[in-house]
C-alpha positions in Angstrom: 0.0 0.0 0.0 1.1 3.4 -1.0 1.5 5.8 1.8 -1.5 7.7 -0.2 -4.4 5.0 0.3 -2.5 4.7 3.8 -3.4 8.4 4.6 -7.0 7.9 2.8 -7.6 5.3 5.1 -6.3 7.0 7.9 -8.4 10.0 6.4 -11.4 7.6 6.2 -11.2 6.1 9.8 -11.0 9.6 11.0 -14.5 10.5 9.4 -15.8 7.3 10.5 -14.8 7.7 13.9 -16.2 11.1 13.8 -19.4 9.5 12.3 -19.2 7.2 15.3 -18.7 10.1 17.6 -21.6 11.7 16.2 -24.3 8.8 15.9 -23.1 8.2 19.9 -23.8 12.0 20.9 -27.0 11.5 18.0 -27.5 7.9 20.4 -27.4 10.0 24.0 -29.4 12.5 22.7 -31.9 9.9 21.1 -31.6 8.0 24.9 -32.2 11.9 27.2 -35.4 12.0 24.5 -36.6 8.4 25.6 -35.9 9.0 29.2 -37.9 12.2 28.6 -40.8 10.7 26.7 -40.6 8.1 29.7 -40.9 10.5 32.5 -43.8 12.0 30.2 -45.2 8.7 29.9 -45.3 7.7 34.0 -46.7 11.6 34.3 -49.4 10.3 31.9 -50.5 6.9 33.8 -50.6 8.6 37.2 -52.8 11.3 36.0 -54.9 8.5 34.0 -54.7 6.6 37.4 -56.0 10.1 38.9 -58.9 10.4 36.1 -59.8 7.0 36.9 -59.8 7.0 40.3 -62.0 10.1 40.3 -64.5 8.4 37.5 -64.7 5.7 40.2 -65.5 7.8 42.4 -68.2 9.9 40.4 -70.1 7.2 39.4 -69.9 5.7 42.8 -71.3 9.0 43.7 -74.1 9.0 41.0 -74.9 5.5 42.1 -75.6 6.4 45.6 -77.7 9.3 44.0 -79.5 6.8 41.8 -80.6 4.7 45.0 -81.1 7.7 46.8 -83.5 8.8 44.2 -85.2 5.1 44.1 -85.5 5.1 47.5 -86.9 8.4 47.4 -89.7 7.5 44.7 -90.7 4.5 46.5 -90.9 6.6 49.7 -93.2 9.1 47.8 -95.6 6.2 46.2 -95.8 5.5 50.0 -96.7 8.5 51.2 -99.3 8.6 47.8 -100.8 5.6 49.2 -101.1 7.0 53.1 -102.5 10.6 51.3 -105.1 8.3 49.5 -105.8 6.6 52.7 -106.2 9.8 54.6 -108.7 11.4 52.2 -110.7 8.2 52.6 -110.8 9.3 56.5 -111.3 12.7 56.2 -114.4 12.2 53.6 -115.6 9.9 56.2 -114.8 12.2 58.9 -116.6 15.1 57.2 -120.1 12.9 57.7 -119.4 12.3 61.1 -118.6 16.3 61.1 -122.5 17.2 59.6 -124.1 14.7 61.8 -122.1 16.5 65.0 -123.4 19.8 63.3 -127.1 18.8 63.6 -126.5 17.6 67.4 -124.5 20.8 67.9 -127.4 22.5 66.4 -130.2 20.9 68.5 -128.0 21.7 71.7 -127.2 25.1 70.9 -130.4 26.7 71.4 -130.2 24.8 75.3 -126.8 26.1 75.8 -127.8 29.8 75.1 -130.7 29.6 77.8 -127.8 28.3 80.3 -125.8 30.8 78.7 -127.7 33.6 80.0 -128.3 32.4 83.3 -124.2 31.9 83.3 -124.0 35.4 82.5 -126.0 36.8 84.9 -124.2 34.9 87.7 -121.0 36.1 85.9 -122.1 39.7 86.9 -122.6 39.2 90.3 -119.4 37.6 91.0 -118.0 40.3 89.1 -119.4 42.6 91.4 -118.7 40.7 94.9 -115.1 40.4 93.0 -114.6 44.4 93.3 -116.2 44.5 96.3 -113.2 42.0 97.9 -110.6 43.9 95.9 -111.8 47.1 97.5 -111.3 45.7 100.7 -108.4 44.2 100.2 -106.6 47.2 98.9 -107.7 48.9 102.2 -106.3 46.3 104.1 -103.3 46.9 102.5 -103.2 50.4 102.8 -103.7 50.3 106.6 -100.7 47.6 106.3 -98.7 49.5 104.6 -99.3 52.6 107.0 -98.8 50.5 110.1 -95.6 49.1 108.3 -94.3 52.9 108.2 -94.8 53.0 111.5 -93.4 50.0 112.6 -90.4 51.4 110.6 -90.1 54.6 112.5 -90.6 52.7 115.5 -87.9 50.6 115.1 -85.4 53.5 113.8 -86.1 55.4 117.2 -85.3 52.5 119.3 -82.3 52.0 117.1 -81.1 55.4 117.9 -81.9 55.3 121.2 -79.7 51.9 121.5 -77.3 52.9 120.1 -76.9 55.7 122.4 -77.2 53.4 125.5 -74.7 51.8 123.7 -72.6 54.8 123.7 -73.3 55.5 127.2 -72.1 52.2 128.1 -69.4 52.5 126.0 -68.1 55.5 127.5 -69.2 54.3 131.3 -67.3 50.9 130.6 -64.1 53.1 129.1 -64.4 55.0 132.5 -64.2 52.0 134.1 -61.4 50.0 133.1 -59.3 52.9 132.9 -59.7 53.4 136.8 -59.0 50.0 137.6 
C-alpha cells in the first residue's frame, strides 16, 4: 500500500470515527429524548390513574344518588298511598262532622238559655269580685301605713340603742381605765 491510500484510510477512519462520535452524541441525545418521553409517559399513567380514580369515584357518587332517588320515589308512592288513605278518613270524617253539626245544632239553642243564666251569675261575681278587691286594697293600705310606723318605731329604738350603747361604752371606758 502506498502511503496515499494509507493516509486515505487514515483520512477515512478519522471520518468514520467522527461518524461514530456523532451517531453516539445522536445515540445519547436519542436515549435523554426516551428517558424524557418516559418521564412524560409515568406523568401520563398517574394522571390517567388520577382520572380513573376520580371516574370511580363519580359514578360511585351517581350511584348512591341513583338509589337515593329510588329510595326516594318508592318513599313518595308510600306516602301517595297514606295521602289516598287519609282522604278516605277525612271524607268519612266530614259525615261524622255534619251529623255532629245537627247535634251541635239541637244543643245550641239549650246552651244559650244556660248561657244567660251563666252570665248573669257572671255579673254578680264580678261585682262581689270588686267589692273584695276594694277591701283588700284597704287592708293593704292600713298595712302598709302601720308598716311605716313600725319602721319609724324601730329607727327610734335603734337610735336610742345605740346611744345606751354609747353611754355604756363611755361608762365601761371609764371604768377599766380606773382600775
Amino acid at each position: 500500500m502506498s502511503q496515499q491510500s494509507l493516509k486515505d484510510l487514515e483520512y477515512e477512519l478519522e471520518l468514520k470515527n467522527a461518524e461514530i462520535d456523532e451517531l453516539n452524541m445522536e445515540l445519547e441525545n436519542k436515549k435523554e429524548e426516551i428517558n424524557k418521553l418516559k418521564l412524560y409517559s409515568t406523568r401520563l399513567k398517574y394522571q390517567n390513574k388520577n382520572l380513573e380514580d376520580k371516574l370511580d369515584t363519580k359514578i360511585d357518587y351517581d350511584k348512591a344518588r341513583i338509589k337515593e332517588l329510588d329510595d326516594l320515589s318508592q318513599k313518595i308512592k308510600e306516602k301517595e298511598s297514606i295521602i289516598e288513605d287519609k282522604q278516605d278518613q277525612v271524607k268519612y270524617l266530614r259525615s261524622l262532622i255534619d251529623d255532629y253539626k245537627n247535634q251541635l245544632n239541637a244543643n245550641t239553642e239549650n246552651l244559650d238559655a244556660q248561657l244567660k243564666r251563666i252570665s248573669k251569675t257572671y255579673e254578680d261575681l264580678l261585682k262581689q269580685k270588686d267589692l273584695i278587691i276594694e277591701k283588700q286594697e284597704e287592708q293593704i293600705a292600713n298595712l302598709m301605713k302601720s308598716n311605716d310606723e313600725i319602721v319609724k318605731s324601730n329607727k327610734t329604738n335603734i337610735i336610742s340603742l345605740k346611744l345606751q350603747n354609747e353611754k355604756y361604752q363611755e361608762i365601761i371606758e371609764k371604768l377599766t381605765k380606773t382600775n
